[in-house]
N, C-alpha and C positions, 0 to 999 in steps of 0.2 A: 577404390581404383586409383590408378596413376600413381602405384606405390612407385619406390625409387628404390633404381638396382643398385649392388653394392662396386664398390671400386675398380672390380674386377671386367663391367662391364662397361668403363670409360673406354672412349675413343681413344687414339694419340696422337694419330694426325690432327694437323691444326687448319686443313681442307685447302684448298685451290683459291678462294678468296682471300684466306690468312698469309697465306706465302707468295701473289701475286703483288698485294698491296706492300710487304716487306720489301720486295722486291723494286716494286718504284718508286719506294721511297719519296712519295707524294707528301707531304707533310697537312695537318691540322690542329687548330687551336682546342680541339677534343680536353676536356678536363677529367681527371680520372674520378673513382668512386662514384658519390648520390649525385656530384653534378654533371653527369655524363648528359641525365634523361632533360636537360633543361638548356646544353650550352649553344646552341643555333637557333634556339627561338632567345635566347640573349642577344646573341648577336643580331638578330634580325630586329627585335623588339627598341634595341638599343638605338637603330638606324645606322650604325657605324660604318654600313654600304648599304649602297642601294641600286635597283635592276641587278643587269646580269655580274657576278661574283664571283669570283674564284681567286684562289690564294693556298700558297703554299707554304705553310709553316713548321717551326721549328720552333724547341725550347729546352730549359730545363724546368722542376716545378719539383719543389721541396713541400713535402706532406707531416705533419710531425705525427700520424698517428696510420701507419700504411696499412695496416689489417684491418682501421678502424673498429677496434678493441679496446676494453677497458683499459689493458696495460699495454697500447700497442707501441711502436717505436717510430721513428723518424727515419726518413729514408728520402734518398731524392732518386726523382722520376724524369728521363730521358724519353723526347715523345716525336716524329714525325708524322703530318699528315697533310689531309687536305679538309677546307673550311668554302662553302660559298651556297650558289643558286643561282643555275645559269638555266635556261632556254632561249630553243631555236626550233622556228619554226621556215623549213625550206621546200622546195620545190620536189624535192627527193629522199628527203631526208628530215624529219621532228625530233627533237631529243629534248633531253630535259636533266639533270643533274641538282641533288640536294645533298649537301652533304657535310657532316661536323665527326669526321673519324681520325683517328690517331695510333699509331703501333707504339707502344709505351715501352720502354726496358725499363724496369724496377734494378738500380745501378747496385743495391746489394743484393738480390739476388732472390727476393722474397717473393714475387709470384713468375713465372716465364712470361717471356716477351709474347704478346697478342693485340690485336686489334680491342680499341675502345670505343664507345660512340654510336653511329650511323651513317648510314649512307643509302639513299631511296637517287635511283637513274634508268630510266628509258628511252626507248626509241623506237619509232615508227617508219619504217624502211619503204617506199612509194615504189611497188614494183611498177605498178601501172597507175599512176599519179589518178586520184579520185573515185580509181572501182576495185582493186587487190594492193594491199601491202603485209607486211609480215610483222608484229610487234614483240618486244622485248621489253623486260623491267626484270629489274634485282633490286632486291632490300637488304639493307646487313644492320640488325639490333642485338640489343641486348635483352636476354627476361631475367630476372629473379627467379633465382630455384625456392627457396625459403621466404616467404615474405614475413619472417619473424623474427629473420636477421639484417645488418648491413649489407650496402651492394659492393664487397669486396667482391675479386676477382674469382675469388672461394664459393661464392654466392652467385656468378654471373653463367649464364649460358648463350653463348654467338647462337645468332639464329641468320639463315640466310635462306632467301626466297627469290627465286628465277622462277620466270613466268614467259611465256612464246607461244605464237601462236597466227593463225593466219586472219585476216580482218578483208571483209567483203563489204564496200560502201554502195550505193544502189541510190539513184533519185530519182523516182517515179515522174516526180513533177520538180517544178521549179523551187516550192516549198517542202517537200518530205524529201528526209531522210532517215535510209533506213541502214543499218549498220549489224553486221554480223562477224561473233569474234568465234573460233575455236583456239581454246585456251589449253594448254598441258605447262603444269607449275609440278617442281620441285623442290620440297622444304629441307634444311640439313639443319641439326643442330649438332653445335659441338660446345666440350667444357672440360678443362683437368678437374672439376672437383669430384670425389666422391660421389657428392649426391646427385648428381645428371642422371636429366630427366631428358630418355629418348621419345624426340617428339617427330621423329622423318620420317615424312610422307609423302606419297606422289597424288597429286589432283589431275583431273580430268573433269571440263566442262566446257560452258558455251555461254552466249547471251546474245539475245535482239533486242535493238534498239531503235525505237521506230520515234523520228521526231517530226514535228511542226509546227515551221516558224510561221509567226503571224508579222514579222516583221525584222529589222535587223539587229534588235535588240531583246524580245521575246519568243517564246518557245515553245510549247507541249509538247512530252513526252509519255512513251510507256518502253518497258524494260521487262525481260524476263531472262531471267537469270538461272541455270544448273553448275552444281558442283560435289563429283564425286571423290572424296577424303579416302586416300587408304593408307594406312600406317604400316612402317617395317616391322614396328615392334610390337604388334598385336594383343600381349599379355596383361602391358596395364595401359592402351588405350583402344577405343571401338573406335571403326570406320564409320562414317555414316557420308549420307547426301543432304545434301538444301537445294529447294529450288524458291527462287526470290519473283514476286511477280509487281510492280511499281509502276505506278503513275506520276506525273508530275509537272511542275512548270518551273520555268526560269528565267529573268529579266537580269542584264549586264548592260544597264546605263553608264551614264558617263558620273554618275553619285551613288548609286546604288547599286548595288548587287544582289538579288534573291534566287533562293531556290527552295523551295517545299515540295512532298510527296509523300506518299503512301499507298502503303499494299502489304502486302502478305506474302511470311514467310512456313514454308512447313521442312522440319527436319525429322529426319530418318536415321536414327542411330541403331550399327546392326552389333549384333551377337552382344548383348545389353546382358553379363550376370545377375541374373535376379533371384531371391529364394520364396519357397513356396512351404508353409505351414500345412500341410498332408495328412491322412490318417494313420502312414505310417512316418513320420516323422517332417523333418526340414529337408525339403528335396531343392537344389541347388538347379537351373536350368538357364540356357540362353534366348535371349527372343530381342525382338526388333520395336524397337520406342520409338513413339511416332509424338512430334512436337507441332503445334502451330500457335505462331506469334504474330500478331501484327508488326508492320513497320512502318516509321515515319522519320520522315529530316524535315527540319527547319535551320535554315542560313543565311544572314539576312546581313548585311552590312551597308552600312550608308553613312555618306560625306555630309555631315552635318552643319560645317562650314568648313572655311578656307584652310584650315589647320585642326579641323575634331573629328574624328570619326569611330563609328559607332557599330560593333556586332553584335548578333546573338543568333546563337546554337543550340539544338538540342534536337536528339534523334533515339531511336531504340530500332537497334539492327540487330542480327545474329550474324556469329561470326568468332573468330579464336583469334588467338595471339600473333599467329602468321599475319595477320590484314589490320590487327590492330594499329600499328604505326602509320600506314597508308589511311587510315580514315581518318585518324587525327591530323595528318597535315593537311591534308584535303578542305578544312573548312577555310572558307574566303578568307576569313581571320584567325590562322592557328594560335591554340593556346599553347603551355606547356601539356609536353606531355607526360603523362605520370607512369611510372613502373611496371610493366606488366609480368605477372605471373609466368614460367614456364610449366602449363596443363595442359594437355592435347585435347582435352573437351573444349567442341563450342560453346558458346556462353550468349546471356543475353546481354546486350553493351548500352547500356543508355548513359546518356551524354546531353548535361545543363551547362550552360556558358555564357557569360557576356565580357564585352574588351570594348573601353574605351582607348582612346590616342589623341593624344595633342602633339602637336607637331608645328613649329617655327621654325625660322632661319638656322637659328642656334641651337635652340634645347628640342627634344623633344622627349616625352613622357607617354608611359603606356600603365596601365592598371586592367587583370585581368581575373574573374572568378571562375572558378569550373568545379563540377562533378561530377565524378562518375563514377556510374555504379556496375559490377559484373555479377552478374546470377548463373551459375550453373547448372544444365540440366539435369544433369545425373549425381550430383558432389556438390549439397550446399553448404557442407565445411570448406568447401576454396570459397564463398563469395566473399568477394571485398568492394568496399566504399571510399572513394578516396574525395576528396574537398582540398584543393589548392588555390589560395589568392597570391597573386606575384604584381611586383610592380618594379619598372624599369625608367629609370632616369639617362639621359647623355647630354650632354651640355660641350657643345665647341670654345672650347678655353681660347685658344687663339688658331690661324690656317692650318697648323701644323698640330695641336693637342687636342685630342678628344678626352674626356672624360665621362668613366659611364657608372651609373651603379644598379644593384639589383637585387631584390627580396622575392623570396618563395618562402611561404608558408603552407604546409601538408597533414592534411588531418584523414588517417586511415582506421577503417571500422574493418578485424577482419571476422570471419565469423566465428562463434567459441571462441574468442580472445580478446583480450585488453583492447583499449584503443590504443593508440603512436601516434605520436605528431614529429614533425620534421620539419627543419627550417635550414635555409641554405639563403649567405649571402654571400655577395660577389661586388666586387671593383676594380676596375683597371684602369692604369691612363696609356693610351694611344699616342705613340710618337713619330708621326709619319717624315722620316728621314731624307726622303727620293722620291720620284717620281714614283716608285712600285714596292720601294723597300719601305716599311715600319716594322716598330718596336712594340710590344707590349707588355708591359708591368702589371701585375695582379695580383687580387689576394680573395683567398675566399674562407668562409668558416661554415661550418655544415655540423649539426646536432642531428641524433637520429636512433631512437631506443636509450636515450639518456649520453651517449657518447658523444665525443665531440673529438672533429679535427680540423687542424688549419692549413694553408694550401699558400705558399706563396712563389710567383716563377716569373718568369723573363722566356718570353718567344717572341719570335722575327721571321715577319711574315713579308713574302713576295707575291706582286699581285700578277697572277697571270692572263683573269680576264677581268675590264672594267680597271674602272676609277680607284685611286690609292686610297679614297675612304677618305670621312668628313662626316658632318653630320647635313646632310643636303635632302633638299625634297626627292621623292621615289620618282624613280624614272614612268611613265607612263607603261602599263602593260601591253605587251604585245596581243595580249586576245580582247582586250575593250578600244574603244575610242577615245582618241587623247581628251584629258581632261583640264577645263579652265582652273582644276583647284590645284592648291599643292599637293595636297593626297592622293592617291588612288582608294577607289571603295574596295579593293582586294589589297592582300599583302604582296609581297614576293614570292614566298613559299605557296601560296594558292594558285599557281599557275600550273599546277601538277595536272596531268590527266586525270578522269576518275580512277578508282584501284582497281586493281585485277583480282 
């Protein structure tokens, strides 16, 4: 299943996201190719800002190998976008903004102009502040069509995810809360390569959310979750349903962060091709597979001292490519996140991780391991194993220098195939000019199926929300209680709502 259609069935529009963002010419520090899926949790890991972010950038960036091919060529790459992680939480109004996206023109001509990167932003709209509002989220990733090739542009598929929906809050008592969402999301993907893979589909669901606090820092909850999947292109993917049922708890001290839970998931995938050995031969038929999987999260961060802090994660959900980006930033402590497949089957997503941080006046340092493994219900030639260790260095040279550097190491198991390892490093220096205006110098080298390419560029960035950047302790979160350390027990990036 999920064969891929021939050239003839590309799209060619490049959709209402592609050509708005062209359009306003927003700028971000986005790097093209393997280092797309890694460069906002650089920047964030590096500390190079801190709390609310936003920035508008601009550059050029010389690649000597742009197909990332054996015999590939050198080219330089023109890129505007937008780079940061802003929340607001108001009286009428919540929103939230992450994002490391970029419109590239490749300046001889070798892939067309598109959006690179990501960008994950919502908002909570308080019709009647505390009992009706209306929610919004949009995602815009990238997936790998091939994961046996490079993430050239050839290889890459936009995927964009809007989500809306009406949100009914209720409190019985002083401590419960109870929260009802009706949710209707719309997946698009789009891709000039050949090999695109049609994965759009319309969702329809819902979730209750029943909490209580036992205090102003802990919590019990239970959660029940539906969502019904239908796809446009029905030929090589099955619709199906999940309904998610979770329990759990959550503590947001002023050093630690937890959250654990568990429960059970069952999936329902329809018009399933299956063949049947008969007395008159191989008879070919459709029917309906029914899955059930437990689920659990574990997420646990804590300020270990004044300058250390310590996470660890590990969960097994179901779920597909559409949500996969939202649950990875979603842990207290995001890691990198690794490449995802374009397959329209669910899958089962289990997720090992630990991330320490050090952090002083000056330098700080991050080291992180992660896992993850995807199993397929239906096609266990897609599963793949991925094991990344990154570490991220920034050191404040003097008011005005920052210096950062950064290793990723990637080790992939896919199924019937060889292993691949993949390593990507990175360094810039920060030259903060003005008050809003800096410079940034960089260079990156990236190996991956035995190839290799080098990345060197100049962008100039203006700050539009926040600080002109430093390497300074994080601002205290808006959703915890300030805290006596320099750290917070969350990142920045973890301030997202849960996913839709």
């Amino acid at each position: 299943m999920n064969m891929r259609p021939g050239p003839g069935s590309r799209p060619r529009c490049r959709g209402a996201f592609a050509l708005a963002l062209t359009l306003m010419a927003l700028p971000a520090a986005a790097q093209v190719g393997p280092l797309t899926y890694q460069n906002l949790f650089f920047d964030q890991a590096s500390n190079a800002h801190s709390g609310n972010y936003l920035a508008a950038d601009a550059g050029l960036v010389y690649t000597d190998n742009a197909t990332f091919a054996g015999n590939g060529s050198g080219e330089t790459l023109a890129e505007i976008g937008l780079v940061g992680n802003i929340l607001e939480v108001g009286p009428r109004l919540d929103y939230h903004l992450d994002s490391d996206i970029a419109v590239v023109k490749y300046l001889s001509g070798t892939y067309p102009l598109e959006p690179t990167g990501y960008l994950d932003g919502g908002a909570d709209f308080k019709i009647v502040p505390g009992v009706f509002s209306w929610i919004g989220r949009e995602t815009y990733t990238q997936l790998i069509i091939d994961p046996y090739a490079a993430a050239n542009p050839d290889n890459l598929e936009n995927l964009n995810t809007i989500t809306t929906g009406p949100r009914f809050t209720l409190r019985p008592t002083l401590r419960t809360t109870v929260t009802v969402d009706g949710v209707y999301t719309y997946v698009n993907s789009q891709s000039p390569s050949p090999l695109y893979v049609n994965i759009d589909n319309h969702r329809y669901g819902g979730d209750v959310k029943i909490e209580r606090a036992f205090n102003s820092f802990s919590s019990l909850y239970l959660n029940g979750v539906y969502e019904k999947v239908d796809f446009n292109d029905q030929a090589i993917n099955n619709n199906y349903s999940v309904a998610n049922g979770i329990a759990g708890y959550k503590l947001a001290g002023e050093r630690t962060v937890l959250d654990v839970s568990g429960g059970y998931t069952q999936l329902r995938e329809l018009n399933v091709l299956t063949s049947e050995d008969t007395v008159v031969g191989i008879v070919q038929r459709r029917v309906t597979e029914t899955f059930d999987i437990p689920n659990w999260s574990l997420s646990l961060s804590r300020v270990i001292a004044p300058d250390q802090r310590v996470a660890l994660f590990a969960s097994q959900q179901m779920m597909d490519a559409a949500t996969l980006l939202q649950l990875d930033v979603d842990q207290a402590v995001p890691s990198v996140v690794p490449p995802q497949v374009a397959v329209g089957d669910p899958l089962t997503y289990r997720t090992y991780g630990v991330n320490w941080r050090f952090q002083a006046s000056r330098t700080s340092f991050e080291v992180g391991l992660t896992e993850m493994i995807e199993r397929f219900q239906l096609d266990p030639t897609a599963d793949i194993t991925f094991k990344n260790a990154n570490a991220f260095l920034a050191r404040k040279l003097s008011p005005v220098l920052n210096w950062d550097i950064g290793v990723q190491f990637q080790h992939q198991d896919l199924a019937g195939a060889r292993s691949t390892n993949a390593t990507s490093e990175i360094t810039d220096l920060r030259w903060r000019i003005g008050g809003r205006v800096a410079l940034r110098f960089l260079y990156s080298h990236t190996t991956f199926f035995g190839v290799s390419d080098n990345q060197v560029g100049v962008l100039v960035s203006y700050v539009l929300i926040g600080a002109g950047g430093g390497t300074t302790p994080a601002e205290p979160s808006p959703t915890l209680a300030p805290s006596p350390y320099g750290l917070q027990p969350i990142a920045p990036m973890s301030t997202l709502p849960p996913p839709r």
